[in-house]
Backbone as CSV, one residue per row, in Angstrom:
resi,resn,N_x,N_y,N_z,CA_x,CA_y,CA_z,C_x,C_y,C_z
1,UNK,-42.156,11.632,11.689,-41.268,11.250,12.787,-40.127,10.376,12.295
2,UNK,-40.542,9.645,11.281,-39.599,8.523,10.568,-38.307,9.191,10.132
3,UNK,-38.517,10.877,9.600,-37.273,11.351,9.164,-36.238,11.856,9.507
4,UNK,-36.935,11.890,11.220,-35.765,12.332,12.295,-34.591,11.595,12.315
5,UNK,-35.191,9.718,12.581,-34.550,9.069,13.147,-33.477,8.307,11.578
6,UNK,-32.496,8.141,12.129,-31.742,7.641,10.850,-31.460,6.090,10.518
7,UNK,-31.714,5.981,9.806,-32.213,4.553,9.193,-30.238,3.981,9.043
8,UNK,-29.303,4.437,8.753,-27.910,3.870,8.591,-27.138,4.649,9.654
9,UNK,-25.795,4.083,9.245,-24.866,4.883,10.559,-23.977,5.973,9.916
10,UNK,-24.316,6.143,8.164,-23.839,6.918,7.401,-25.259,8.213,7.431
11,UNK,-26.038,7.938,8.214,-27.142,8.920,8.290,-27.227,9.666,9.470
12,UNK,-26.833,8.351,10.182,-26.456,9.127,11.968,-25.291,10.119,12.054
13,UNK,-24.142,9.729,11.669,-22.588,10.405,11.300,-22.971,11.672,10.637
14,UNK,-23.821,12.214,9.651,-24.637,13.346,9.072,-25.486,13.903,10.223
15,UNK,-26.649,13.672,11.149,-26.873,14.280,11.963,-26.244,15.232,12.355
16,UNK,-26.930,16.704,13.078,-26.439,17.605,13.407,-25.905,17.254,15.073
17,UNK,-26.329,16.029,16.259,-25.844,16.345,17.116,-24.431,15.292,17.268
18,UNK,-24.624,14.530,16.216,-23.105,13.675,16.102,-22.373,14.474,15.311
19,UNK,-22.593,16.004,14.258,-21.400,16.454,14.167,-21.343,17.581,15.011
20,UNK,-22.152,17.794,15.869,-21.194,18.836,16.969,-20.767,18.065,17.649
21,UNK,-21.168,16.601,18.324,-19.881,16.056,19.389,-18.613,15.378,18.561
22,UNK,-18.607,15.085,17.400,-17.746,14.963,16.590,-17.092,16.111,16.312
23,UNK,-17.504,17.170,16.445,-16.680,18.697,16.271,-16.685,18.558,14.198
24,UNK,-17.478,18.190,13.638,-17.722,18.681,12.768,-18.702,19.192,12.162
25,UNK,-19.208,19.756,12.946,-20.183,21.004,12.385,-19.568,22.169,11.681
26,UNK,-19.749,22.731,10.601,-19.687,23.637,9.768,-19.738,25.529,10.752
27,UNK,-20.302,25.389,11.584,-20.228,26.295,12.153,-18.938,26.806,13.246
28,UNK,-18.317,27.672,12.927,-17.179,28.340,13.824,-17.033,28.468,14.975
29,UNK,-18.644,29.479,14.950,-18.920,30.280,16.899,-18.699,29.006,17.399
30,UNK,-19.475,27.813,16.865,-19.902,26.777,18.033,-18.390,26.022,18.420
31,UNK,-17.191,25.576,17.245,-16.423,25.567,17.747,-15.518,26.329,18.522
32,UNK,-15.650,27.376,18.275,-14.599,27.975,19.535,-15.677,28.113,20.906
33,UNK,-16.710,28.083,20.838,-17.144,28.549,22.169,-17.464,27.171,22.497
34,UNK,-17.148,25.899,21.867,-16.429,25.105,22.877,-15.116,24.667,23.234
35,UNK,-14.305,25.709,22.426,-12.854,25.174,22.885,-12.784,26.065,24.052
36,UNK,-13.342,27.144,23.908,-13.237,28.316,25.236,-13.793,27.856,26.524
37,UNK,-14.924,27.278,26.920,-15.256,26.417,27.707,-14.119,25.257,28.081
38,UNK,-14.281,24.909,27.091,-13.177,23.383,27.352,-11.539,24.061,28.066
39,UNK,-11.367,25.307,27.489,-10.269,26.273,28.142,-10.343,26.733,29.392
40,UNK,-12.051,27.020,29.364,-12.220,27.333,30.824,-12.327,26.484,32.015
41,UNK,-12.783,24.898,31.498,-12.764,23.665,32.438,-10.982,23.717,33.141
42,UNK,-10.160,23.618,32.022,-8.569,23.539,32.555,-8.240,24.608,33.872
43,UNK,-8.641,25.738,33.810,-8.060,27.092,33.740,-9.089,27.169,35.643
44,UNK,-10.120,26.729,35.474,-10.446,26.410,37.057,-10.488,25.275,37.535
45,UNK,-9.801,23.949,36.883,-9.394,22.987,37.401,-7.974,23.829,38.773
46,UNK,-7.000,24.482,37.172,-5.776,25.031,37.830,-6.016,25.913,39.171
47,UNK,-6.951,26.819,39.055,-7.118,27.659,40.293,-7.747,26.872,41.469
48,UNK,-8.735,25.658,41.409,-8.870,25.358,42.514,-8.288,24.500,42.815
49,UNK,-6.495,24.392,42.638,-5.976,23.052,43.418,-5.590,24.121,44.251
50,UNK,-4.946,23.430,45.515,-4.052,24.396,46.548,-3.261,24.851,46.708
51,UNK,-2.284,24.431,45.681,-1.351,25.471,45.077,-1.833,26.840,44.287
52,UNK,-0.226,27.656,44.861,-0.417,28.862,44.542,0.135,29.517,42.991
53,UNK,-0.278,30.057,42.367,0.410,29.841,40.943,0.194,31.420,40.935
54,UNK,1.409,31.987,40.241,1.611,33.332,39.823,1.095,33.086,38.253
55,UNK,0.511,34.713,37.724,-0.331,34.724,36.561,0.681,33.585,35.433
56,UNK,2.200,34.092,35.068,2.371,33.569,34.003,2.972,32.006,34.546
57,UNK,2.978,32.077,35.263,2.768,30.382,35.972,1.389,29.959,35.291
58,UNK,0.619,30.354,35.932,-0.830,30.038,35.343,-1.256,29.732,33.819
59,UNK,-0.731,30.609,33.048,-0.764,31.207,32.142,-0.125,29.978,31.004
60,UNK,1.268,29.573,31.465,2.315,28.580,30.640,1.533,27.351,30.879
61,UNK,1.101,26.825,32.593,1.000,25.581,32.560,-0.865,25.230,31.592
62,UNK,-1.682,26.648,31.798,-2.836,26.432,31.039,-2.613,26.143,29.447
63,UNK,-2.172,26.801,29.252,-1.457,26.577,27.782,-0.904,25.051,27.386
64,UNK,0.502,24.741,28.148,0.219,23.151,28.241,-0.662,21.943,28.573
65,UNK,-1.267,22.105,28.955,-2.585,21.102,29.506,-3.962,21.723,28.632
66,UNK,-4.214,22.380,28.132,-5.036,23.061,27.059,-4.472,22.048,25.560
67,UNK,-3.370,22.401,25.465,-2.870,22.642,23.523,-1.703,21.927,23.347
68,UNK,-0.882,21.246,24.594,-0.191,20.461,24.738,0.032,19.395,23.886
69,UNK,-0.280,18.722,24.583,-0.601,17.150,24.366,-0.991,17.082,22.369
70,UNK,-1.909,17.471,21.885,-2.894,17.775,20.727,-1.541,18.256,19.418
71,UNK,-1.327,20.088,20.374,-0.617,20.829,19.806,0.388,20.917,19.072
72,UNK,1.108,19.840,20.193,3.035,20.076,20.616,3.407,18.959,20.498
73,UNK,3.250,17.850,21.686,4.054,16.551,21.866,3.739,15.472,20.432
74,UNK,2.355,15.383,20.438,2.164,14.527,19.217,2.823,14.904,17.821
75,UNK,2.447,16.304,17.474,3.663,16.384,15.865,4.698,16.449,16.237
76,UNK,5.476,16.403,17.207,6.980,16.390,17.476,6.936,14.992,17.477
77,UNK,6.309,14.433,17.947,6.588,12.802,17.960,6.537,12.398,16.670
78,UNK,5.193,12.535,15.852,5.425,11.999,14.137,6.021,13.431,13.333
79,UNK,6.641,13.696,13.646,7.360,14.503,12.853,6.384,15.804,11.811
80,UNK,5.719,16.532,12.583,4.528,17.281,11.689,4.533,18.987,12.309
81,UNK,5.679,19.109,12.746,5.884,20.676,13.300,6.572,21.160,12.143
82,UNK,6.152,22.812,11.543,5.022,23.430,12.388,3.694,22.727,11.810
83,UNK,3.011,23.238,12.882,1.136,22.650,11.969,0.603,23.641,12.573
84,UNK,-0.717,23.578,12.281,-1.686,24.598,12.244,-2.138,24.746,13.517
85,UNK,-1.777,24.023,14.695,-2.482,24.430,16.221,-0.842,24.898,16.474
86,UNK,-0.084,24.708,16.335,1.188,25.067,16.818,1.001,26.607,16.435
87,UNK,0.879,26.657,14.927,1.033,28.346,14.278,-0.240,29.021,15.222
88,UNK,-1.411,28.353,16.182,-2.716,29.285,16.437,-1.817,29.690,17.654
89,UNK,-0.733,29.556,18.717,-0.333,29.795,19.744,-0.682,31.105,20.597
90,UNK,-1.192,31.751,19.424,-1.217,33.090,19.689,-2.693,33.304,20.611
91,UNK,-3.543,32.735,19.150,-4.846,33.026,19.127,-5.144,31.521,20.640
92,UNK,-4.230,30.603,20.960,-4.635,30.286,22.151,-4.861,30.682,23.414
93,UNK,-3.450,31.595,23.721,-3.066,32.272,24.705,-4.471,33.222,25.087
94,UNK,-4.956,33.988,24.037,-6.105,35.120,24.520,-7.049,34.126,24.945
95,UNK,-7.306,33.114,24.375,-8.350,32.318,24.922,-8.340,32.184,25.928
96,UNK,-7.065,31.659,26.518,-7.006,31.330,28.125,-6.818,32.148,28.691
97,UNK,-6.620,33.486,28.389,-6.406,34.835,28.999,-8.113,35.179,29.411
98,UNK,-9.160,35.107,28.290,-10.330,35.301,28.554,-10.821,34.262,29.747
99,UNK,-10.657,32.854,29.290,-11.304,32.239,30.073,-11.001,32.339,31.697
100,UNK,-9.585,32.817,31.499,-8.858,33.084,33.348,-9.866,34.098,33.898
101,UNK,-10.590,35.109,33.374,-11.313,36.124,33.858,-12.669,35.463,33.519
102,UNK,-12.961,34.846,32.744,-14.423,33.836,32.846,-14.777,33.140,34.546
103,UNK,-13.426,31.826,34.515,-13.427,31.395,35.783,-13.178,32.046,36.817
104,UNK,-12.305,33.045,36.604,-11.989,33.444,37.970,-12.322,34.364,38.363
105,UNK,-13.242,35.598,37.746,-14.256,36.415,38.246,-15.923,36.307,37.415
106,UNK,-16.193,36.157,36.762,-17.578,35.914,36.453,-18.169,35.011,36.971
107,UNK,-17.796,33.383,36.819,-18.222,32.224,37.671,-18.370,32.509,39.045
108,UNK,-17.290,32.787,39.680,-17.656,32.759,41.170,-17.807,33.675,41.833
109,UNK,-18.154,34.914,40.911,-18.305,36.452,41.729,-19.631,36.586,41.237
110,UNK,-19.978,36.785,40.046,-21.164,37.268,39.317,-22.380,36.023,39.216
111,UNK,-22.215,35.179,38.792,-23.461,33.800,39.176,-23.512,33.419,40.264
112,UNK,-25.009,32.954,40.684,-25.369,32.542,41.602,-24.612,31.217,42.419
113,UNK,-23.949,30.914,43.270,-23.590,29.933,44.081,-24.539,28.922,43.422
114,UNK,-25.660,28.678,43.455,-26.537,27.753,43.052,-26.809,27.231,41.646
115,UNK,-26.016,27.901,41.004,-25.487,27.582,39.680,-24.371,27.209,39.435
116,UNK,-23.606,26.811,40.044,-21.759,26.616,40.083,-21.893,25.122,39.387
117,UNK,-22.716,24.249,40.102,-22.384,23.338,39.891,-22.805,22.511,38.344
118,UNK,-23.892,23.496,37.952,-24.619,23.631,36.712,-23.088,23.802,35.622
119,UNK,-22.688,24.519,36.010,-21.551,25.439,34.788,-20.625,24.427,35.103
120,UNK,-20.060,23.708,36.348,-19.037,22.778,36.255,-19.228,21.582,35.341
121,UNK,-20.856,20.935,35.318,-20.776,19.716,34.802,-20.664,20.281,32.854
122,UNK,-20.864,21.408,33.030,-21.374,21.707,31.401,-19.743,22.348,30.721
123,UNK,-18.931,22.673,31.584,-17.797,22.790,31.542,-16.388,21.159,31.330
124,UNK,-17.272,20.145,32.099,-16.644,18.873,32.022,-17.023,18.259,30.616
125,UNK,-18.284,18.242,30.333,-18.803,17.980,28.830,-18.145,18.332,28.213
126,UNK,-18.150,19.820,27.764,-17.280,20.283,26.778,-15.470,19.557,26.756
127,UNK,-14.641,19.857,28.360,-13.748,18.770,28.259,-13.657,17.714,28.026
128,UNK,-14.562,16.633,27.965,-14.871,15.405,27.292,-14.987,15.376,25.590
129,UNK,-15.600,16.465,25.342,-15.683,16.430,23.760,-14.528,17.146,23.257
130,UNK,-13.860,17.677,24.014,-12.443,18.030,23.147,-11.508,16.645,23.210
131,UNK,-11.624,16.206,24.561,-10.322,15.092,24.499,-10.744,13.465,24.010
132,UNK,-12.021,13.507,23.952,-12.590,12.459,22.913,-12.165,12.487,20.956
133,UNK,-12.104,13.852,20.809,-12.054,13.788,19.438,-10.816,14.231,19.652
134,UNK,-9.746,14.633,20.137,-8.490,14.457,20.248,-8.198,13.241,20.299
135,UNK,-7.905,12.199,21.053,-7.952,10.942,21.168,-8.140,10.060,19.187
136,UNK,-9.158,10.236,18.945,-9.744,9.613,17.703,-9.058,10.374,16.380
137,UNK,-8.598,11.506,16.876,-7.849,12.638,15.393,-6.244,11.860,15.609
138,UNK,-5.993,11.982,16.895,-4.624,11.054,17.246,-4.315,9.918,16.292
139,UNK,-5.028,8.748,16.975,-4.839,7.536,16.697,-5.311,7.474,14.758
140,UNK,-6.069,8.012,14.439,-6.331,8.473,13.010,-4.684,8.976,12.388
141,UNK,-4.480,10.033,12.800,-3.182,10.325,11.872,-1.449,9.426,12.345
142,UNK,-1.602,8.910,13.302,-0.783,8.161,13.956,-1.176,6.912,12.548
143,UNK,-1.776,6.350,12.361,-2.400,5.098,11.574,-2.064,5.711,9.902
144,UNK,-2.119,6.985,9.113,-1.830,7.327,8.339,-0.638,7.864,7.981
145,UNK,0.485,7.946,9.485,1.621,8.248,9.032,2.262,6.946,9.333
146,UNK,2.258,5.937,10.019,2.705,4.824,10.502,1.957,3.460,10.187
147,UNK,1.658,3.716,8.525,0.252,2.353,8.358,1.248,0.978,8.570
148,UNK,2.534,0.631,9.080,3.107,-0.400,9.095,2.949,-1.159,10.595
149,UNK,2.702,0.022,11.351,2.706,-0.331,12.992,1.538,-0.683,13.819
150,UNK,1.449,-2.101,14.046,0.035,-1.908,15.258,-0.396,-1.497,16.204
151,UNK,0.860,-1.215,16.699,0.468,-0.197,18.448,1.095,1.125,18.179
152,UNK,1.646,1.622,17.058,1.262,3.251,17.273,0.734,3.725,17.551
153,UNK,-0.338,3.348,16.418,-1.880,4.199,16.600,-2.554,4.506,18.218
154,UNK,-2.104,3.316,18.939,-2.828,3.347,20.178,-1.806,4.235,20.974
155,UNK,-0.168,4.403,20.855,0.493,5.322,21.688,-0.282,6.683,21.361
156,UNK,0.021,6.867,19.789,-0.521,8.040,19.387,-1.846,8.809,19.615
157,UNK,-2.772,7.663,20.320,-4.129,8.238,21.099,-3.826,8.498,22.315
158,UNK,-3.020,7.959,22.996,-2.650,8.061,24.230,-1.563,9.322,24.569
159,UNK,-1.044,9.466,23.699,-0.213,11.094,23.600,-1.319,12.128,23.082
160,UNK,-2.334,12.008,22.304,-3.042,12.585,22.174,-3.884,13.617,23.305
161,UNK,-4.353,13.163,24.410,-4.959,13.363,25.626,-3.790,13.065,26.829
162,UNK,-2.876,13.029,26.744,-1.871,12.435,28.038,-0.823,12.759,27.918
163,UNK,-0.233,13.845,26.448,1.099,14.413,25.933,1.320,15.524,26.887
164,UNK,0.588,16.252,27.452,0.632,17.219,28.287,1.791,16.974,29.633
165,UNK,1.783,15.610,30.158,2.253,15.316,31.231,3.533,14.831,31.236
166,UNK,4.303,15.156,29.809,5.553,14.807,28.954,6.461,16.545,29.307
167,UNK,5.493,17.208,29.217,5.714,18.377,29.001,6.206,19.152,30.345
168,UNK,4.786,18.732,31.403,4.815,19.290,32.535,6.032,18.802,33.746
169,UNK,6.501,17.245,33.400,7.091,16.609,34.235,8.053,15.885,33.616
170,UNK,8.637,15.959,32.784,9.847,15.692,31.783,9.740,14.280,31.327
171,UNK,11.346,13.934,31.992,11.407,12.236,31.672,10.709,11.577,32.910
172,UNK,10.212,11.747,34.100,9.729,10.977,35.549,8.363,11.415,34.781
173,UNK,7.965,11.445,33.566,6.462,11.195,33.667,5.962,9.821,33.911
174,UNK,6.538,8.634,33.677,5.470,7.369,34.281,5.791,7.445,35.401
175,UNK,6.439,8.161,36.191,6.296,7.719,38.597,4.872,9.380,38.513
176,UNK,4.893,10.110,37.513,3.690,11.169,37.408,2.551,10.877,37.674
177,UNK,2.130,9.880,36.243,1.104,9.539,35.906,0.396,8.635,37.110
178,UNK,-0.691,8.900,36.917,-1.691,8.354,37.609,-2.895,8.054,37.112
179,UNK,-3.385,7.351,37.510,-4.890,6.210,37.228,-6.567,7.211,37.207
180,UNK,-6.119,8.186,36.392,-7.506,9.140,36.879,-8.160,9.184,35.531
181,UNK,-8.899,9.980,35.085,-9.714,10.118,34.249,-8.984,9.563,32.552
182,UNK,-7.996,10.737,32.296,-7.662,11.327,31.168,-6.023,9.636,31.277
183,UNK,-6.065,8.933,32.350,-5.059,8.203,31.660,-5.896,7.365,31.424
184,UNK,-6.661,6.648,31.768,-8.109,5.236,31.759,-8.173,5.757,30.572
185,UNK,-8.609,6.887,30.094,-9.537,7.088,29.159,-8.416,6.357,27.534
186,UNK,-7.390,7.139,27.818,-6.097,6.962,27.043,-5.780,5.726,26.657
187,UNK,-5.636,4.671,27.893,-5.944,3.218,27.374,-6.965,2.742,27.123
188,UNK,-7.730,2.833,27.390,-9.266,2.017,26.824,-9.845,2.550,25.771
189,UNK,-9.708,4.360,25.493,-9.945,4.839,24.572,-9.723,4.522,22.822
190,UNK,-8.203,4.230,22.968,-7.938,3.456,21.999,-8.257,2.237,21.554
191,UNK,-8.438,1.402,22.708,-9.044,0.110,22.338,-10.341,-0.016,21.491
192,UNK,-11.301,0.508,21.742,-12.696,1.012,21.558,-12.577,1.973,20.713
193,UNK,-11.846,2.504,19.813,-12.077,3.241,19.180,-11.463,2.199,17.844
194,UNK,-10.633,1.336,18.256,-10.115,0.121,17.206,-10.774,-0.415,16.735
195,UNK,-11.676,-0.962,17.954,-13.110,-2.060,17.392,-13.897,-1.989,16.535
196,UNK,-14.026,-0.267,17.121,-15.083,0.384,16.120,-14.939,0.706,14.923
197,UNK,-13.853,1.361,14.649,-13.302,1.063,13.111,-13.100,0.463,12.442
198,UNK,-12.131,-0.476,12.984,-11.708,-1.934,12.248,-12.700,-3.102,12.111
199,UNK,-13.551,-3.144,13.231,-14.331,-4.486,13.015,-16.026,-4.212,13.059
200,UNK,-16.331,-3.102,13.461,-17.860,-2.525,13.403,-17.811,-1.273,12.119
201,UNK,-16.722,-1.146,11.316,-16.671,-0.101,10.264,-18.086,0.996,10.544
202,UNK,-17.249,0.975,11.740,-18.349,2.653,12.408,-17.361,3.556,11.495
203,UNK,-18.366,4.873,11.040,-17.787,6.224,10.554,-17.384,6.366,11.701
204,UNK,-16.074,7.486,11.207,-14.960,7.992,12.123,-15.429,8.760,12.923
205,UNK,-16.546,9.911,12.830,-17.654,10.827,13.303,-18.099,10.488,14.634
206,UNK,-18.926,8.640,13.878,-19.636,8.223,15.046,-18.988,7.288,15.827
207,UNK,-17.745,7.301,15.606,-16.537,6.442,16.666,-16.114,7.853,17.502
208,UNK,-15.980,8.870,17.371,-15.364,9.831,18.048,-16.587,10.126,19.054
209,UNK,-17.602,10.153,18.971,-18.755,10.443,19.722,-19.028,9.270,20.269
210,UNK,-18.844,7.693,20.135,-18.974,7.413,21.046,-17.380,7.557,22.239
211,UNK,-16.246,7.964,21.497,-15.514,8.292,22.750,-15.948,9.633,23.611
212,UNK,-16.480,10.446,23.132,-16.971,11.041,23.804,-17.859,10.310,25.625
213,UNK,-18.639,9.650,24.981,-19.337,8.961,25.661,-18.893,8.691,26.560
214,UNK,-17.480,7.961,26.280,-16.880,7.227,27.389,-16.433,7.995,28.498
215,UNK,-15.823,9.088,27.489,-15.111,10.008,28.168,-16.033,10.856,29.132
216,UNK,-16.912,10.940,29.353,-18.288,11.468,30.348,-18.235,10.451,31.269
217,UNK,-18.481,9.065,31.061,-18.829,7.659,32.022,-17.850,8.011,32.379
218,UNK,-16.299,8.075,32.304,-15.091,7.976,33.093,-15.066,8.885,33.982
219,UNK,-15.245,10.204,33.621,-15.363,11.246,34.429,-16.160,11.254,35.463
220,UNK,-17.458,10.530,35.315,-18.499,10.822,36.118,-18.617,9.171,36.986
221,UNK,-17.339,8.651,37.537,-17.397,7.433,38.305,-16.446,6.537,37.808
222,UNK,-16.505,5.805,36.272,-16.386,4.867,36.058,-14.807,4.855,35.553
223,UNK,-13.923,5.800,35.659,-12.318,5.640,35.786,-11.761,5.006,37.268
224,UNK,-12.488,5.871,38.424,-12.241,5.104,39.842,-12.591,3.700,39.824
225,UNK,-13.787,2.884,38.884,-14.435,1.794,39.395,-13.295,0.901,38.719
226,UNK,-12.241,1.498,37.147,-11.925,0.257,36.403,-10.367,0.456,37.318
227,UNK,-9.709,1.722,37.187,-8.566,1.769,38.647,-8.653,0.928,39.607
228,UNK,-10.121,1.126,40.749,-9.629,-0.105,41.501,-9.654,-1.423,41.155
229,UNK,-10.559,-1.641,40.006,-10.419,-3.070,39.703,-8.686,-3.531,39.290
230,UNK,-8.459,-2.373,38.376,-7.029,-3.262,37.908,-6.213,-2.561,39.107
231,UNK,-6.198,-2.057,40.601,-5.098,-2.425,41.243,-5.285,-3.710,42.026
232,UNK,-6.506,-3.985,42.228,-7.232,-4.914,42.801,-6.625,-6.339,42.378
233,UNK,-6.664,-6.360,40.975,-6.395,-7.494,40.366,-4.718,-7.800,40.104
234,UNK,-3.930,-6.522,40.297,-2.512,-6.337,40.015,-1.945,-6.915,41.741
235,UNK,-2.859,-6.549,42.729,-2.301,-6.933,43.965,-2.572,-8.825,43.591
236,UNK,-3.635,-9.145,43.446,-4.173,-10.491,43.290,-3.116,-11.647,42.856
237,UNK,-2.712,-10.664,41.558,-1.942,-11.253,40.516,-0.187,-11.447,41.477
238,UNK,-0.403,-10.151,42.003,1.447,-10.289,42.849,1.293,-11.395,43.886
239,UNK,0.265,-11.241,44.740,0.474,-11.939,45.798,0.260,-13.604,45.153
240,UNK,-0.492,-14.056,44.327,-0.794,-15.511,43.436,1.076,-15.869,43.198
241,UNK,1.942,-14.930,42.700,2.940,-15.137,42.168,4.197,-15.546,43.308
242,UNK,3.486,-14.311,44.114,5.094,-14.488,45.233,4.584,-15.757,46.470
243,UNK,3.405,-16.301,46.296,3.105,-17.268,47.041,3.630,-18.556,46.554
244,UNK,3.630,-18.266,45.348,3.606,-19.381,44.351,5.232,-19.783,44.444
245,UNK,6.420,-18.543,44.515,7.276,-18.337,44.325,8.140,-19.096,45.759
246,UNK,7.262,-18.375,47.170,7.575,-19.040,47.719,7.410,-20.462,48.376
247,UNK,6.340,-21.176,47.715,6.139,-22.667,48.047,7.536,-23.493,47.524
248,UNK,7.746,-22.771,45.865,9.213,-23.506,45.025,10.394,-23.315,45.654
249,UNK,10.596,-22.044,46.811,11.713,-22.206,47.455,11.682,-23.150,48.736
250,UNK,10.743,-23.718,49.322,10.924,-24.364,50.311,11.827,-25.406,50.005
251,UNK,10.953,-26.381,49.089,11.669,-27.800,49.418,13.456,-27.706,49.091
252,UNK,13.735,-26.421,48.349,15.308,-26.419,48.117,15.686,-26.216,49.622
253,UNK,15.300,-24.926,50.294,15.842,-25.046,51.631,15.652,-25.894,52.550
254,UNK,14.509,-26.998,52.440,14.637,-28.561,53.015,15.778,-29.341,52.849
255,UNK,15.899,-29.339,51.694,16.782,-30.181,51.151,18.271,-29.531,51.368
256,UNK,18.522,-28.239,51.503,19.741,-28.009,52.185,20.281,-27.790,53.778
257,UNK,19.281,-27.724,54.058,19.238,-28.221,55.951,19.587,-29.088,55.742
258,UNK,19.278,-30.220,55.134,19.277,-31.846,55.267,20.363,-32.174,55.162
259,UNK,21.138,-31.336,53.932,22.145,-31.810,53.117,23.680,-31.564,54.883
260,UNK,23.173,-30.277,55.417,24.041,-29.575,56.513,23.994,-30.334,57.598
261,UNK,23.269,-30.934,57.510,22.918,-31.830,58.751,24.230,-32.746,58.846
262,UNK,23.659,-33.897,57.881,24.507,-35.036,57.302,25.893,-34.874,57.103
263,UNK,26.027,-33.627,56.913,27.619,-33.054,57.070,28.368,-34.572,55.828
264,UNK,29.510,-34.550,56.153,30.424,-35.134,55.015,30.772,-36.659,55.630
265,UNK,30.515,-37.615,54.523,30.539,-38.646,55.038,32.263,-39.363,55.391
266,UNK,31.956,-39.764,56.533,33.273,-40.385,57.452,33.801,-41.877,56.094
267,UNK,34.635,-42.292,56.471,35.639,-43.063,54.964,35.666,-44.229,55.993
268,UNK,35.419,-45.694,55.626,35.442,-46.642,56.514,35.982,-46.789,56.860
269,UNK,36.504,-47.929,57.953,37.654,-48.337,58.321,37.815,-49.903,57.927
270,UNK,39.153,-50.078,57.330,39.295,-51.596,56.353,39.709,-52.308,57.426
């Protein structure tokens, strides 16, 4: 039993289930048939909003929110186009071509209703373990092309998983963005993935898996719980300020009533 369990964190990082959530397992099928999943999480996110999207509507924006962010925005930002997910464009497109007929007739025509919700959460996993080790491959090569800068690395995780919305919504992407899963994850992600490197000299493996981790907790509650805390605390913080702001204007407008009152003083008479 002793040889299961791993005695270092250079033994754990070797394990077979920290390198499939690390996505380095040696095996192929297993990576693509979780990028195809993870293709297929996007691809019926897109069909069940209430908008109506024509195929190559469908088709462009899956592609961006898929391979985006990872693909496109980040080596255009450090300067690394073409690269090797840019040159797969091809071999992406069929993916999401398959997975559009995965989600949108096998899932909800051919399986049982009573399984939907089975395939959604196992469909969110897989999206968690792509944009976890996106996130950690980010801030990794962001840190090796920019070893002079301290907050690259952390933009560069944050374009990593959040470059997509550069793409979809131009320059008005911060009035875009919003407080949901994949932006929480983006800031805190990086933080925690710093610690772990820099000051717990966790392998890179078993820093990406625990973003994984996170990236599940966020999804499954805990992005809504830290959102409302920090609007919670952002209202706290405004109203502390403009209270504060207005106690310092009173006594000036005391003091200029006063001053209006008294009007200009009369010159004696000798």
């Amino acid at each position: 039993m002793a040889d299961f369990i791993p005695g270092s964190l250079e033994e754990l990082a070797a394990s077979p289930p920290v390198l499939m959530l690390s996505m380095d397992y040696p095996d192929m099928l297993f990576k693509e048939s979780l990028v195809f999943f993870y293709c297929a999480s996007i691809v019926i996110g897109i069909m069940e909003s209430q908008r109506v999207y024509t195929f190559a509507h469908l088709a462009l924006l899956s592609i961006i929110r898929a391979f985006g962010a990872y693909g496109f925005v980040l080596p255009v930002m450090l300067g690394q186009l073409p690269n090797r997910a840019f040159e797969s464009t091809d071999t992406y497109f069929w993916v999401l071509f398959c997975a559009s007929l995965y989600g949108g007739f096998f899932v909800p025509h051919i399986m049982p209703e009573s399984t939907h919700k089975w395939f959604q959460m196992f469909h969110h996993f897989c999206y968690s373990i792509i944009r976890g080790n996106s996130l950690g491959h980010g801030f990794s090569l962001t840190v090796n092309l920019v070893p002079t800068s301290l907050l690259a690395p952390f933009f560069g995780g944050f374009v990593a998983v959040n470059g997509h919305a550069f793409l979809e919504n131009g320059l008005s992407v911060a009035d875009s963005l919003k407080l949901n899963c994949d932006t929480v994850f983006g800031v805190v992600g990086g933080c925690v993935y710093f610690l772990l490197i820099q000051y717990l000299a966790v392998p890179a493996g078993v820093a990406r898996v625990c973003l994984v981790i996170l990236h599940v907790a966020l999804d499954h509650g805990l992005s809504d719980y830290l959102a409302h805390m920090v609007v919670a605390k952002y209202d706290k913080v405004a109203a502390f300020i403009k209270a504060k702001m207005s106690k310092s204007t009173q006594p000036k407008a005391a003091a200029m009533k006063s001053v209006a009152k008294r009007g200009r003083s009369k010159t004696p008479k000798k």
